[in-house]
HTML snippet that shows the backbone in 3Dmol.js (N, CA, C, O; Angstrom):
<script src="https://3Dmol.org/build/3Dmol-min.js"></script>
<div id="view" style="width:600px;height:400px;position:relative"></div>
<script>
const pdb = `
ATOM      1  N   UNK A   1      -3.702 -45.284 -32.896  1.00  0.00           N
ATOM      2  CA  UNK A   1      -4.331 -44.408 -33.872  1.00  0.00           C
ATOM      3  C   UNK A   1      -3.844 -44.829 -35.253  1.00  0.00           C
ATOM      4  O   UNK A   1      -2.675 -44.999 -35.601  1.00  0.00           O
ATOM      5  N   UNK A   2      -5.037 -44.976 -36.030  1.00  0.00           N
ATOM      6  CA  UNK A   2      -4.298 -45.300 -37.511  1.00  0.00           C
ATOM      7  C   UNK A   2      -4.009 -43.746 -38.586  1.00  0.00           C
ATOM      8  O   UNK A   2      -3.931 -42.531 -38.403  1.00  0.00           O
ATOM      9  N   UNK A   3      -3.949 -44.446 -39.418  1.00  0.00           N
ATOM     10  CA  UNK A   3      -3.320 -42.927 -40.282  1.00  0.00           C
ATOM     11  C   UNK A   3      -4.425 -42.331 -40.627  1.00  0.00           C
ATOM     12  O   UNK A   3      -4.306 -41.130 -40.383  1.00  0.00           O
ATOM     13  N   UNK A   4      -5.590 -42.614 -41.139  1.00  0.00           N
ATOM     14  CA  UNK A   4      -6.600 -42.085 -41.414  1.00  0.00           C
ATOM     15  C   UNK A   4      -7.576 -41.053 -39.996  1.00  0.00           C
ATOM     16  O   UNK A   4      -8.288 -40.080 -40.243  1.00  0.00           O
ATOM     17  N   UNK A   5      -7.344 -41.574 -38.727  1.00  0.00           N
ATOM     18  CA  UNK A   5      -7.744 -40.702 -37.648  1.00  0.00           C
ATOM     19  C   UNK A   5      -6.137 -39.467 -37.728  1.00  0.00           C
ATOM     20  O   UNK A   5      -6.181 -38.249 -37.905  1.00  0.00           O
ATOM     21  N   UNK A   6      -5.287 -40.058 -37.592  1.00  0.00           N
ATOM     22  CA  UNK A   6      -4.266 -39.105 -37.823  1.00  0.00           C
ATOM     23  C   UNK A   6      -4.110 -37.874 -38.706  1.00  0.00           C
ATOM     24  O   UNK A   6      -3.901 -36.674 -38.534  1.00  0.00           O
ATOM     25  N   UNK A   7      -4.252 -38.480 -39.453  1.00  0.00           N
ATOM     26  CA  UNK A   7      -4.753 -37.411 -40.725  1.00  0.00           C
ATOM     27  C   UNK A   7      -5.824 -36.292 -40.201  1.00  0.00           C
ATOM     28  O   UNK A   7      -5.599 -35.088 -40.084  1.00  0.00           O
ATOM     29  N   UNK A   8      -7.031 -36.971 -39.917  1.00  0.00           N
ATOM     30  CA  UNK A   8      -8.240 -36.013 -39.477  1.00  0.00           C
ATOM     31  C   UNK A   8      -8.085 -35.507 -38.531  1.00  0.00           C
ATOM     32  O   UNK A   8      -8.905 -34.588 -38.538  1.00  0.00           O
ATOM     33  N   UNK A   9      -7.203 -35.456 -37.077  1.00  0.00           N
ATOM     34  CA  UNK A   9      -6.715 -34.606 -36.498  1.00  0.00           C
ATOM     35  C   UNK A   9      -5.923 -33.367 -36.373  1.00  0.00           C
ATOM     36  O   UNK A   9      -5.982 -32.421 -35.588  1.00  0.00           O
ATOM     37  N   UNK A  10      -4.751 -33.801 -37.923  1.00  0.00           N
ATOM     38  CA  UNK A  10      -3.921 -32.748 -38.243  1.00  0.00           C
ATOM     39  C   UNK A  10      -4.865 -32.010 -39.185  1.00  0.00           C
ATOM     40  O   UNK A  10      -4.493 -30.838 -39.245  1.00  0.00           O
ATOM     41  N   UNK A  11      -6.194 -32.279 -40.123  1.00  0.00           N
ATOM     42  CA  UNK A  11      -6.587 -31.194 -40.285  1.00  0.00           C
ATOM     43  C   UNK A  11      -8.036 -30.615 -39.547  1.00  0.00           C
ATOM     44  O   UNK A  11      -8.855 -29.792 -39.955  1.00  0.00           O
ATOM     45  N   UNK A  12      -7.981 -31.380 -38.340  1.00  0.00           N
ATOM     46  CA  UNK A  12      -8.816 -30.297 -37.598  1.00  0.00           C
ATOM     47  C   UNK A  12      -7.864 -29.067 -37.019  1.00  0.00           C
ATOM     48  O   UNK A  12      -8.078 -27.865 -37.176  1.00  0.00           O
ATOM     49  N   UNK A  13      -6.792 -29.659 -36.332  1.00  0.00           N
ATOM     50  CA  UNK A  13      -5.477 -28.509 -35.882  1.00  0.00           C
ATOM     51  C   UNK A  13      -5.597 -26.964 -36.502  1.00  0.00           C
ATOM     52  O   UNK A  13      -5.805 -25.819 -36.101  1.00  0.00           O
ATOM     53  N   UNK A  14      -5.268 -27.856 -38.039  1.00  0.00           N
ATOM     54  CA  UNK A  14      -4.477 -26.820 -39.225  1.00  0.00           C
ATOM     55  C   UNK A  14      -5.937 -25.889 -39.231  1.00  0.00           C
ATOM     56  O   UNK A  14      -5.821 -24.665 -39.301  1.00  0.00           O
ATOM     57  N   UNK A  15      -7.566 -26.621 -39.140  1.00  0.00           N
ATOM     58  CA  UNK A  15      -8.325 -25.839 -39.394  1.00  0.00           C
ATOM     59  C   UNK A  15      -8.828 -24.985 -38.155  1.00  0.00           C
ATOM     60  O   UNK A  15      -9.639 -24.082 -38.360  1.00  0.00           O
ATOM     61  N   UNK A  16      -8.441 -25.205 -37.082  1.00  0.00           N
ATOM     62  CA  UNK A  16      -8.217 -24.432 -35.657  1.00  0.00           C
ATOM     63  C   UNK A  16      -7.393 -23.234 -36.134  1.00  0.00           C
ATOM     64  O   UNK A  16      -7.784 -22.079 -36.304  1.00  0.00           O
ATOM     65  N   UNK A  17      -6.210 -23.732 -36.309  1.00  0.00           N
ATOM     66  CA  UNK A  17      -5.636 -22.793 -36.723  1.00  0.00           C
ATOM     67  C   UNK A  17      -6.027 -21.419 -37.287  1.00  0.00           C
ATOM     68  O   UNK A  17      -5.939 -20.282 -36.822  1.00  0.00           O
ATOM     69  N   UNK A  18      -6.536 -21.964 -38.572  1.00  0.00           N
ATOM     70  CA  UNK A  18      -6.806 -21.108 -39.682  1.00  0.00           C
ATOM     71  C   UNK A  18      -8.353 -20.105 -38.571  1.00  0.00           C
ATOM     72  O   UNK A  18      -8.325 -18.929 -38.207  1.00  0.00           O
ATOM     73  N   UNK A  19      -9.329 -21.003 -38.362  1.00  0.00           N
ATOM     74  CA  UNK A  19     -10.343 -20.260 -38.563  1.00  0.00           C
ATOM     75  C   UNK A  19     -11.064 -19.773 -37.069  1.00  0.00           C
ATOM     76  O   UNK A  19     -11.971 -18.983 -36.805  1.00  0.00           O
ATOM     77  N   UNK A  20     -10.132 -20.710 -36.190  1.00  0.00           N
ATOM     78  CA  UNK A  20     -10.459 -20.185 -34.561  1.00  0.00           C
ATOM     79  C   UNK A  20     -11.630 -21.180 -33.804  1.00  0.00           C
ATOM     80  O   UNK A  20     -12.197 -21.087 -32.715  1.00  0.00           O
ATOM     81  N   UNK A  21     -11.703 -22.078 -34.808  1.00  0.00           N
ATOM     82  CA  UNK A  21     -13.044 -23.263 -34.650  1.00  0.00           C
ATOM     83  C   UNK A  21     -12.486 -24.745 -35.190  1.00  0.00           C
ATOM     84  O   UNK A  21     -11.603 -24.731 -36.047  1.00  0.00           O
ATOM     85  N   UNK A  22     -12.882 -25.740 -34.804  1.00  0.00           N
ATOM     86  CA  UNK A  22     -13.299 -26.594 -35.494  1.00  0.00           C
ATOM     87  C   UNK A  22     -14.068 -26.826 -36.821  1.00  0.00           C
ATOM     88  O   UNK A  22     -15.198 -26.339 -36.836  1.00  0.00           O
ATOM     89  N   UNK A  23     -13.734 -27.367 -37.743  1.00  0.00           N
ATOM     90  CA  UNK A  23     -14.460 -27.549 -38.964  1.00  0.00           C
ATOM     91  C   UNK A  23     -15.565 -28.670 -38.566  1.00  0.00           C
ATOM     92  O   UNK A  23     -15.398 -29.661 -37.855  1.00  0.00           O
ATOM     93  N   UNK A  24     -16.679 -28.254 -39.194  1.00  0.00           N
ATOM     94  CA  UNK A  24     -18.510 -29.158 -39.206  1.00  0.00           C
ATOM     95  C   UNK A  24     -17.971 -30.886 -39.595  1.00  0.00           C
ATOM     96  O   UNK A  24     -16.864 -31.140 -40.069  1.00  0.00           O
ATOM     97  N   UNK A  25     -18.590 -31.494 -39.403  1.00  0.00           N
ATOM     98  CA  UNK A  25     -18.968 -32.658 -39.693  1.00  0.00           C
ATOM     99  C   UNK A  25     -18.465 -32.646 -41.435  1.00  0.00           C
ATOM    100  O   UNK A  25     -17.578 -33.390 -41.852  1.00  0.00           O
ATOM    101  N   UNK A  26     -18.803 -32.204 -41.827  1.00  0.00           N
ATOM    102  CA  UNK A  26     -19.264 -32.086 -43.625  1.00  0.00           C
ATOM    103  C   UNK A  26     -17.900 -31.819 -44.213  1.00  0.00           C
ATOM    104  O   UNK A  26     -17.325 -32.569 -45.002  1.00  0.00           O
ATOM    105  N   UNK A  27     -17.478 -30.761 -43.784  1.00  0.00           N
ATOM    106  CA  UNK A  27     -16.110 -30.204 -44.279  1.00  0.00           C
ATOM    107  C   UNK A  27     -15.078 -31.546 -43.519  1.00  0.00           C
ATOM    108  O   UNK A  27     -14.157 -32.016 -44.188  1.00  0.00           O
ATOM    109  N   UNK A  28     -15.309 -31.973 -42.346  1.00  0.00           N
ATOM    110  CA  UNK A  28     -13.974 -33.167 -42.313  1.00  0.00           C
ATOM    111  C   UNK A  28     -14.415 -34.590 -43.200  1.00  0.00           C
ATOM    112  O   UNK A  28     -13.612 -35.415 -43.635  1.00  0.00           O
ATOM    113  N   UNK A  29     -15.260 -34.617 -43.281  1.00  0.00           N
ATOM    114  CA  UNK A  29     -15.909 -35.713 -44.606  1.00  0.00           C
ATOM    115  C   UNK A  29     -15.012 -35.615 -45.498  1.00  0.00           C
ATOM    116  O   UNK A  29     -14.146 -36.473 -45.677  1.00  0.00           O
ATOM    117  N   UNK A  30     -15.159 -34.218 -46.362  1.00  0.00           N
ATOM    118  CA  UNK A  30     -15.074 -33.541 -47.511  1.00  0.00           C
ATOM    119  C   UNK A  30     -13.307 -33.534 -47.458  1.00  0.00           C
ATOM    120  O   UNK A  30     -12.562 -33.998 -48.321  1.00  0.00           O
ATOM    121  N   UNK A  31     -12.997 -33.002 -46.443  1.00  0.00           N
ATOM    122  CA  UNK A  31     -11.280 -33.394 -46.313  1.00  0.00           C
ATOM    123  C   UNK A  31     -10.770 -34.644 -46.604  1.00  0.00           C
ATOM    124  O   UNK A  31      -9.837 -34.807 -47.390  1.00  0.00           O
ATOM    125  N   UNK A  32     -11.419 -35.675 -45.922  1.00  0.00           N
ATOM    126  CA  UNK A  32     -11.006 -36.802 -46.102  1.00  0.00           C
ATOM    127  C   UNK A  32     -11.316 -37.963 -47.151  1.00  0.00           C
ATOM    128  O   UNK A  32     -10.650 -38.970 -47.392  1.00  0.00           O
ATOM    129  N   UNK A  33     -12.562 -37.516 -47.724  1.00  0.00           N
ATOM    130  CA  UNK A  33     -12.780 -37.652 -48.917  1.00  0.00           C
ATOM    131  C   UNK A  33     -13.667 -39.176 -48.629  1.00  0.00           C
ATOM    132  O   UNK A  33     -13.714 -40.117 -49.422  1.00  0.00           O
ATOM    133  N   UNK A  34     -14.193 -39.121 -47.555  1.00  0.00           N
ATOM    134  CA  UNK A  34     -15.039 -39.887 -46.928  1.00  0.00           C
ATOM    135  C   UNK A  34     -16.690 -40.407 -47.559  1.00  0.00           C
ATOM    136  O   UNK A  34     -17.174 -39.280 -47.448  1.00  0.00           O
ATOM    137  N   UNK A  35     -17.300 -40.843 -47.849  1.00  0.00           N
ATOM    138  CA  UNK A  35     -18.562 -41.218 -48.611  1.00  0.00           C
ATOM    139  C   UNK A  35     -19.947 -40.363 -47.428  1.00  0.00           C
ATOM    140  O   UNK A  35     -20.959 -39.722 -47.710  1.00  0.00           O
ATOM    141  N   UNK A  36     -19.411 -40.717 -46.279  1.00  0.00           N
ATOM    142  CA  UNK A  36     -20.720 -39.968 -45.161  1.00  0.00           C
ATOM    143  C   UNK A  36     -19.966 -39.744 -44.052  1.00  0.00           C
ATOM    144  O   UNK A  36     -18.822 -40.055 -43.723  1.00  0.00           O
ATOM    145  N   UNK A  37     -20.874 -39.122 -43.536  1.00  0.00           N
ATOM    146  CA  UNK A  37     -20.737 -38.113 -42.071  1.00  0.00           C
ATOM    147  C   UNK A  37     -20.124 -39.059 -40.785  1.00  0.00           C
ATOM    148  O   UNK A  37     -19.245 -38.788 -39.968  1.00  0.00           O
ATOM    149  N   UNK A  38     -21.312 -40.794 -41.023  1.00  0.00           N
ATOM    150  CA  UNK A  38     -20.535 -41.527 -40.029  1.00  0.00           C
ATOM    151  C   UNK A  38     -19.102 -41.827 -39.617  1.00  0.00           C
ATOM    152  O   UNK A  38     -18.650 -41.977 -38.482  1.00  0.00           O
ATOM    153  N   UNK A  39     -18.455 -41.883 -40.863  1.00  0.00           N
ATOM    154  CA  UNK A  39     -17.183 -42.299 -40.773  1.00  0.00           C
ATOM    155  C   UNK A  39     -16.334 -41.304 -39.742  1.00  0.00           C
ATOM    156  O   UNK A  39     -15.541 -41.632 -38.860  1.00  0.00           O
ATOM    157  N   UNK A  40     -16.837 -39.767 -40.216  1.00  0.00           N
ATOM    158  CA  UNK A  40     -16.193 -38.838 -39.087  1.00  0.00           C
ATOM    159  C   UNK A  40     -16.587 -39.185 -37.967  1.00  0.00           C
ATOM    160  O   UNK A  40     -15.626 -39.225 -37.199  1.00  0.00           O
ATOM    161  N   UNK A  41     -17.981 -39.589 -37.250  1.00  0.00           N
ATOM    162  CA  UNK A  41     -18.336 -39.268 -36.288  1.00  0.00           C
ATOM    163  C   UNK A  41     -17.732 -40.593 -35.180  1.00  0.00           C
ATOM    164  O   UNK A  41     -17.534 -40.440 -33.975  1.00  0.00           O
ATOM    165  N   UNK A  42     -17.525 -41.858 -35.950  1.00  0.00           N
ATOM    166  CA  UNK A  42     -16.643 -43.064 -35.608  1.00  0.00           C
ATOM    167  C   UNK A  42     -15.659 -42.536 -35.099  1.00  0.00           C
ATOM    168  O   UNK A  42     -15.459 -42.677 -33.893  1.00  0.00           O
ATOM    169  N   UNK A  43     -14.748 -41.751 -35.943  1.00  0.00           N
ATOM    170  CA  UNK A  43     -13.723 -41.437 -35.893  1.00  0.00           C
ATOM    171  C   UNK A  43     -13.284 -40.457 -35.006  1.00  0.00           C
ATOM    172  O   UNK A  43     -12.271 -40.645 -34.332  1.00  0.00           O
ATOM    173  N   UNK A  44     -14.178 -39.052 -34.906  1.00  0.00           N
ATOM    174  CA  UNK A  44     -13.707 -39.053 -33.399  1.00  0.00           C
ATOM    175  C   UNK A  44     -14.234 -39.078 -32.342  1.00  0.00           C
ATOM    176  O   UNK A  44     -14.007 -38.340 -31.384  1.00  0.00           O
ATOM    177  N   UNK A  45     -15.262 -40.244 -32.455  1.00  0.00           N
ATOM    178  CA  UNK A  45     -15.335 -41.087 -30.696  1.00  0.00           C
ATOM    179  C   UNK A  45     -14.175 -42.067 -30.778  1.00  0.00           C
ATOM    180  O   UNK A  45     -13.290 -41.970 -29.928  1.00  0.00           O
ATOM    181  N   UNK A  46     -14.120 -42.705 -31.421  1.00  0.00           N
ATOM    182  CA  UNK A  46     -12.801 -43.610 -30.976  1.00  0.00           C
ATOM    183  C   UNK A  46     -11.296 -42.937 -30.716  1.00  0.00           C
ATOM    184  O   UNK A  46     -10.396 -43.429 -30.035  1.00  0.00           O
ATOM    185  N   UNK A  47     -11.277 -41.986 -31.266  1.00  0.00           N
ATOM    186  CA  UNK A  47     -10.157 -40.820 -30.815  1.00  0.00           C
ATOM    187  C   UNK A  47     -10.286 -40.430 -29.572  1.00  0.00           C
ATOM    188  O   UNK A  47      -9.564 -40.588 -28.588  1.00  0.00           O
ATOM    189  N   UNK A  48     -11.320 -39.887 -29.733  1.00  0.00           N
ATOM    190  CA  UNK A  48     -12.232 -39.549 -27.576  1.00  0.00           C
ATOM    191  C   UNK A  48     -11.531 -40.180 -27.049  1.00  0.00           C
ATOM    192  O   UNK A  48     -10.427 -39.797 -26.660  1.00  0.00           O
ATOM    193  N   UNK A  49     -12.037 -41.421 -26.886  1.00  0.00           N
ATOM    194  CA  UNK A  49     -12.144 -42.743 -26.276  1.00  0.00           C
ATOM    195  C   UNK A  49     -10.697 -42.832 -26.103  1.00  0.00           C
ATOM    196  O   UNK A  49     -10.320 -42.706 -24.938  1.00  0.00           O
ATOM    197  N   UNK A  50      -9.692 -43.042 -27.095  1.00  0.00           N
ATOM    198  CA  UNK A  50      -8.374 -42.931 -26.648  1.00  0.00           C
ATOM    199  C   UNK A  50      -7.237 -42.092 -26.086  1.00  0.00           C
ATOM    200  O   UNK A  50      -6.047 -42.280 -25.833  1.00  0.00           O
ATOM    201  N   UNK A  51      -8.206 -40.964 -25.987  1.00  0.00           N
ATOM    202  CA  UNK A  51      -7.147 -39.321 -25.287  1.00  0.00           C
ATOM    203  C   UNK A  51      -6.559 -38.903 -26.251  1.00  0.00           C
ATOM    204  O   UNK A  51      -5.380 -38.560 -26.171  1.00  0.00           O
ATOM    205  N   UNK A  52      -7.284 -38.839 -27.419  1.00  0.00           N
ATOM    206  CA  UNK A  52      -6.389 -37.943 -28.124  1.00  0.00           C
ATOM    207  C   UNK A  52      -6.892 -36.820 -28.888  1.00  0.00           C
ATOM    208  O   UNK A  52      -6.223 -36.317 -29.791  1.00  0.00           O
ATOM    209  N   UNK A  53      -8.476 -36.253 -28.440  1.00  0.00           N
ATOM    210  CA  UNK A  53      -9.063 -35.114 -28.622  1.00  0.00           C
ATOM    211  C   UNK A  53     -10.042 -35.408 -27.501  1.00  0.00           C
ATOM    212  O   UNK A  53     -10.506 -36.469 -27.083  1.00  0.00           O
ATOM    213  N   UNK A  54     -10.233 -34.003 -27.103  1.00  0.00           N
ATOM    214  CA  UNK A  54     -11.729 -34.108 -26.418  1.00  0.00           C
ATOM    215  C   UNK A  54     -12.514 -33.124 -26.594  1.00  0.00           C
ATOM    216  O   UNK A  54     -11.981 -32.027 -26.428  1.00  0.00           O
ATOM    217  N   UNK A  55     -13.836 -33.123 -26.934  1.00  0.00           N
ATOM    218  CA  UNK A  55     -14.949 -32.177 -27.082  1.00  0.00           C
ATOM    219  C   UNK A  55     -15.844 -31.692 -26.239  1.00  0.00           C
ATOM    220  O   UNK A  55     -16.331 -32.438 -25.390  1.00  0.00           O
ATOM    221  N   UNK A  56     -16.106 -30.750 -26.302  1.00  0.00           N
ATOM    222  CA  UNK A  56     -16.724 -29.661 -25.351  1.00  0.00           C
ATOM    223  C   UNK A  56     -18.233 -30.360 -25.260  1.00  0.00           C
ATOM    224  O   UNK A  56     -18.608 -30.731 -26.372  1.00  0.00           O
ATOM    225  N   UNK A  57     -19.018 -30.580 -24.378  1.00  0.00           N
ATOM    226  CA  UNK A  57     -20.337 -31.087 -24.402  1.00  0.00           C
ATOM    227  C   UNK A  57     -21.320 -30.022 -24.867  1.00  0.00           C
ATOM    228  O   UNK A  57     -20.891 -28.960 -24.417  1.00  0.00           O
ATOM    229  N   UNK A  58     -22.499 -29.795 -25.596  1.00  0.00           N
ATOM    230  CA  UNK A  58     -22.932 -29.199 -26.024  1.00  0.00           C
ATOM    231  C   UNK A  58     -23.247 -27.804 -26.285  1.00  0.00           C
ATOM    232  O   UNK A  58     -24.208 -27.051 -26.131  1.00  0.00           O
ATOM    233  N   UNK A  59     -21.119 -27.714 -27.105  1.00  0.00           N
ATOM    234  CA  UNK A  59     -20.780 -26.645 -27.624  1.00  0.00           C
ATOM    235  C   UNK A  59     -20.281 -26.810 -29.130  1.00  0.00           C
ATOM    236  O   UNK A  59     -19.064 -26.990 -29.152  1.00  0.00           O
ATOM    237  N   UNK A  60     -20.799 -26.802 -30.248  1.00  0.00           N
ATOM    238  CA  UNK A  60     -20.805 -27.035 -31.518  1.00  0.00           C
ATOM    239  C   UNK A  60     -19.417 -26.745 -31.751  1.00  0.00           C
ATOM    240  O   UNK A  60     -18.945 -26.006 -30.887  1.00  0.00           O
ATOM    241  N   UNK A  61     -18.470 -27.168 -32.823  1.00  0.00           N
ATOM    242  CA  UNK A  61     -17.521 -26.893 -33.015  1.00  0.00           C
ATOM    243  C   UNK A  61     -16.084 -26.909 -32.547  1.00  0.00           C
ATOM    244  O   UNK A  61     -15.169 -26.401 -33.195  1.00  0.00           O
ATOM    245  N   UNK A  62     -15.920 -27.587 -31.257  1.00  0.00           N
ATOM    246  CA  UNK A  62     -15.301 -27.666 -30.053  1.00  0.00           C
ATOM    247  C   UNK A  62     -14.819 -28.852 -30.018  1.00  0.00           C
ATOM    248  O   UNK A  62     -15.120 -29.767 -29.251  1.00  0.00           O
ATOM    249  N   UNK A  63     -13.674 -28.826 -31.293  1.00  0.00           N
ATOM    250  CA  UNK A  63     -12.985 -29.908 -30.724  1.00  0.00           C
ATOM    251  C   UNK A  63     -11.490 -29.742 -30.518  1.00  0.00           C
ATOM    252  O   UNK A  63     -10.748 -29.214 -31.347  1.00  0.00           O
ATOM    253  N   UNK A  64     -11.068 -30.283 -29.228  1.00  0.00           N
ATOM    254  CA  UNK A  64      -9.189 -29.713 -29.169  1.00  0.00           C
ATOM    255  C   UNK A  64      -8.657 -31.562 -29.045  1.00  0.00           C
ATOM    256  O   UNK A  64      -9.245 -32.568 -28.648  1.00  0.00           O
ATOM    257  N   UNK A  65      -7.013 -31.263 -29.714  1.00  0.00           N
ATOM    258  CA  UNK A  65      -6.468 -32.323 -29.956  1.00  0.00           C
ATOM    259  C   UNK A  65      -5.540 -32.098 -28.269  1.00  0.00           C
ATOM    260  O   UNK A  65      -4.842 -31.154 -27.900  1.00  0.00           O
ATOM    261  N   UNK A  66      -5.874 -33.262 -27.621  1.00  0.00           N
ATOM    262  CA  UNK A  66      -4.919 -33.227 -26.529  1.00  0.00           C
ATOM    263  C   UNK A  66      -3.624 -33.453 -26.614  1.00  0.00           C
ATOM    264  O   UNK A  66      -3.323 -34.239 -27.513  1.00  0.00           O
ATOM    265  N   UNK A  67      -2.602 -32.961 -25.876  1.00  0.00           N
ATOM    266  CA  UNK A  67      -1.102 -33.778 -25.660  1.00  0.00           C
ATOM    267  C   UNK A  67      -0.616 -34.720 -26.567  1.00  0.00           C
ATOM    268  O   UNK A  67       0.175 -34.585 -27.501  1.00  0.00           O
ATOM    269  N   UNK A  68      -1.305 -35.840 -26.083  1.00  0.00           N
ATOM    270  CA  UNK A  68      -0.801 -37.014 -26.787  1.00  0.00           C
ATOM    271  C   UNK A  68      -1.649 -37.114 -27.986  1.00  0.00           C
ATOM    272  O   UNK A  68      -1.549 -38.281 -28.367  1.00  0.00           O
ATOM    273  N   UNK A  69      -2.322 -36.555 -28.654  1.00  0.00           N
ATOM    274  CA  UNK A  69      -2.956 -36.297 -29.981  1.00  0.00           C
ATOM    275  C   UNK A  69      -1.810 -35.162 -30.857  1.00  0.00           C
ATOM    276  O   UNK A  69      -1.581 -35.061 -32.062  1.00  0.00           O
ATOM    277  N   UNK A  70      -1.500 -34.747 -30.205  1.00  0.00           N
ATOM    278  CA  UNK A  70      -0.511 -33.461 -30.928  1.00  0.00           C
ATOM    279  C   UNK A  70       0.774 -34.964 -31.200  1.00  0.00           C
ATOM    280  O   UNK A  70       0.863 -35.683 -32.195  1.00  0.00           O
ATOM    281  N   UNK A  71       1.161 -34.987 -30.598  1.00  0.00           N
ATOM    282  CA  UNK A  71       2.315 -36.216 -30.054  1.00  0.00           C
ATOM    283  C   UNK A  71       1.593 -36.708 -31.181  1.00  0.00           C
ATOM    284  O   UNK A  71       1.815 -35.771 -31.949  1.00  0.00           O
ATOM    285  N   UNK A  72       0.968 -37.413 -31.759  1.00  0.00           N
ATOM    286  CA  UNK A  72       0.414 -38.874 -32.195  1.00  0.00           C
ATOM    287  C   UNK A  72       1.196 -38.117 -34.117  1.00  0.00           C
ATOM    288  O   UNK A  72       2.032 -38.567 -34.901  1.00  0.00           O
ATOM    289  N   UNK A  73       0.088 -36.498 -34.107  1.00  0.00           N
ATOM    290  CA  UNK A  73      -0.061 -36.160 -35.587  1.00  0.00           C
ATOM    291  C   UNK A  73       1.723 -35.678 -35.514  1.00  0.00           C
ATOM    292  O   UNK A  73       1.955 -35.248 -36.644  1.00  0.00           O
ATOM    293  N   UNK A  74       2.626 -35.611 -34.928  1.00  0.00           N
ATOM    294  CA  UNK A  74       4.305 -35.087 -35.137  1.00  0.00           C
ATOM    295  C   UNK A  74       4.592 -36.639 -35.665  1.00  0.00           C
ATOM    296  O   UNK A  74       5.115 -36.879 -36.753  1.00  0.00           O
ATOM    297  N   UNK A  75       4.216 -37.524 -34.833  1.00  0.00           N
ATOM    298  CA  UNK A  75       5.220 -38.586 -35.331  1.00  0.00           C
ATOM    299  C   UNK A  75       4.500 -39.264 -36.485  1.00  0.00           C
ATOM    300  O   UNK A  75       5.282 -39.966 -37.126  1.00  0.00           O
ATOM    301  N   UNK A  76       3.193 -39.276 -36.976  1.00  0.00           N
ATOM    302  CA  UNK A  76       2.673 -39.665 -38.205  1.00  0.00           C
ATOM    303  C   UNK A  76       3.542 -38.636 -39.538  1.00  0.00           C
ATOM    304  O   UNK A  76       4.129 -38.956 -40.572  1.00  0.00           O
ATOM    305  N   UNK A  77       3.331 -37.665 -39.052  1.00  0.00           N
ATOM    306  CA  UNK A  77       4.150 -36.276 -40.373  1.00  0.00           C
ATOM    307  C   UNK A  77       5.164 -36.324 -40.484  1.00  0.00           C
ATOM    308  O   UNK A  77       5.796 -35.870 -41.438  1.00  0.00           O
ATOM    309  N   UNK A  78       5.728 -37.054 -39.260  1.00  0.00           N
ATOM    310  CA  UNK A  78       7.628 -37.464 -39.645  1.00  0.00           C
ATOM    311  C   UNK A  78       7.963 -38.403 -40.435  1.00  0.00           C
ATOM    312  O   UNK A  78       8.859 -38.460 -41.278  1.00  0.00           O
ATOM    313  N   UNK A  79       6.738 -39.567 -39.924  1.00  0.00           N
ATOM    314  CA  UNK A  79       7.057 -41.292 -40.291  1.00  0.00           C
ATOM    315  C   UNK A  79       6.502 -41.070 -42.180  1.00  0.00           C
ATOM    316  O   UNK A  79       6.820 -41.866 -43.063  1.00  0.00           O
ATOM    317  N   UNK A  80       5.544 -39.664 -42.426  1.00  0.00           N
ATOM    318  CA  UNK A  80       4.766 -40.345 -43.590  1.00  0.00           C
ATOM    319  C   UNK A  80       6.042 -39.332 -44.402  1.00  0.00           C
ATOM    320  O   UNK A  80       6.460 -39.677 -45.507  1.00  0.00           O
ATOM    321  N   UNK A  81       6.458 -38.347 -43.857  1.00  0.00           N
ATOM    322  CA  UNK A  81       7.352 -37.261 -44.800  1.00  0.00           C
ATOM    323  C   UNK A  81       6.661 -35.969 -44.738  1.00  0.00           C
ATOM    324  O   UNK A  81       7.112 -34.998 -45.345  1.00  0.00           O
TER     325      UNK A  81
END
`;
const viewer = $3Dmol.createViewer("view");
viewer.addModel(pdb, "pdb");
viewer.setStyle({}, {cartoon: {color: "spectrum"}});
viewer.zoomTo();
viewer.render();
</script>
């Protein structure tokens, strides 16, 4: 996982957190300060793909960071400060 999927995991978390959902397409763009929507949507299939979130099949909003995704965003927040 590079830092930039890292990143977008810890603020899907933080936005779990906060709001009891996943944040849209638009708003993790907008977090990351991304130019378009693809870049998110790259980003988490190749996350998928590596076990470190998985999404609910056609349930909007539904995305959870697995185990080793939680694991991934502790040791990025340690290594970055």
């Amino acid at each position: 996982m590079n830092d930039n999927m890292a990143r977008l995991l810890a603020y899907i978390e933080r936005y779990r957190d906060a709001h009891g959902k996943s944040p849209t397409h638009d708003e993790m763009r907008n977090a990351m300060g991304w130019a378009n929507k693809s870049y998110v949507n790259q980003a988490l299939i190749n996350m998928d793909r590596l076990g470190f979130l998985r999404r609910i099949p056609g349930k909007p909003r539904s995305i959870y960071a697995t185990r080793s995704g939680l694991q991934m965003i502790q040791t990025s927040e340690a290594a970055n400060g």
